[in-house]
C-alpha positions in Angstrom: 11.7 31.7 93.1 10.7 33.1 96.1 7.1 34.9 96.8 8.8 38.5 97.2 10.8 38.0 93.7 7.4 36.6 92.2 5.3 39.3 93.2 7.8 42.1 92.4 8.6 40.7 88.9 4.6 40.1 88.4 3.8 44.2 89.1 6.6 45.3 87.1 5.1 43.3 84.5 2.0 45.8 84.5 3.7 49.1 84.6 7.1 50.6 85.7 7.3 51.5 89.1 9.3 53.1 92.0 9.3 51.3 95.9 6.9 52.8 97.1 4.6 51.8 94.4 6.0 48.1 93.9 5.1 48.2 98.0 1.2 49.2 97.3 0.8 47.1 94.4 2.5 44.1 95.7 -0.3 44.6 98.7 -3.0 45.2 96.5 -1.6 41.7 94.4 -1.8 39.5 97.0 -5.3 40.9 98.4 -3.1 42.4 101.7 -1.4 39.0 102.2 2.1 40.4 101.6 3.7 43.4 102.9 6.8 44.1 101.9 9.6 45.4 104.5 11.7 48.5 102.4 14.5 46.4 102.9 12.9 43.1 101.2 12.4 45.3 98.8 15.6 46.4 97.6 17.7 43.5 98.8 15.3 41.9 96.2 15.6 44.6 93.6 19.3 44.5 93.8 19.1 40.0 93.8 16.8 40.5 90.4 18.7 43.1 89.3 22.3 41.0 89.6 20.6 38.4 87.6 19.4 40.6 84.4 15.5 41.0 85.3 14.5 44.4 86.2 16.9 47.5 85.8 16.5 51.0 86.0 13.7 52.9 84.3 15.0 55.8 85.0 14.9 58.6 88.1 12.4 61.5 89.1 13.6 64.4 92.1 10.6 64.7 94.0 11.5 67.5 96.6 15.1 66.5 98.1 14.1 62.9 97.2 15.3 61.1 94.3 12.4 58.3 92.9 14.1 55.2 91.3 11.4 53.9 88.8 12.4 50.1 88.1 11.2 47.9 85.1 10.9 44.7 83.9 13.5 43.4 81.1 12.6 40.7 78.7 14.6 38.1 80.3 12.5 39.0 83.5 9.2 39.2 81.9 10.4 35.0 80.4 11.4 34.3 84.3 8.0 35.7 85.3 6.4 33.6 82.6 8.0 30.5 83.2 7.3 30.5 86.7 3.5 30.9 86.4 3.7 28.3 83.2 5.6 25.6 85.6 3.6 26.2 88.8 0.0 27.0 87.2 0.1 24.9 83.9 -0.9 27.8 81.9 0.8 27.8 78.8 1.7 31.9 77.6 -0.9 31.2 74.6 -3.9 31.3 76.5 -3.3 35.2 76.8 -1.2 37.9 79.1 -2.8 37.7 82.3 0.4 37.5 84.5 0.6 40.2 82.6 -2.0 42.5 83.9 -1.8 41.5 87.4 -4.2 38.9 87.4 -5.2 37.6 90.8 -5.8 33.9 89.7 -2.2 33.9 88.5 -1.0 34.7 92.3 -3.5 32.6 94.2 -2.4 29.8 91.9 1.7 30.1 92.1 0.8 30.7 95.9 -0.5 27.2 96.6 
């Protein structure tokens, strides 16, 4: 998985979240590290989207802008868990923090 996919799949695995936001929290993730371009973003977004792992959440009309909030579906949330099992060794029993954002859980999958 590449880091862009990882990261985006690990903040949507905290809350739901339009681009903007998946930009900031992606930042604030990899401690400034990684700034996503708009258009990593949702050539990403559309890539994890093809392949079943985040969809829609729904949309919000801010102004004459439309907000896309995206989320995280069970067969991403697996992906996501998978990927931090293989490349960290930490089995899913030892408690949910790829699930909270948990810095470790980046620094480790980033090595």
């Amino acid at each position: 998985m590449r880091e862009p996919a990882f990261l985006i799949l690990a903040v949507l695995a905290q809350e739901d979240l339009h681009g903007y936001g998946i930009v900031k929290k992606v930042e604030s993730l990899s401690d400034g590290e990684v700034h996503l371009a708009l258009g990593t973003l949702y050539g990403a977004l559309d890539r994890l989207g093809d392949k079943g792992l985040v969809e829609v959440a729904g949309e919000e009309r801010q102004g004459k802008r439309l907000r896309r909030y995206y989320r995280l579906t069970d067969s991403g949330a697996t992906a996501l868990r998978q990927e931090i099992e293989g490349s960290c060794g930490w089995p899913a029993w030892r408690g949910p923090a790829w699930t909270r954002g948990d810095r470790r859980v980046t620094r480790c999958w980033r090595r």
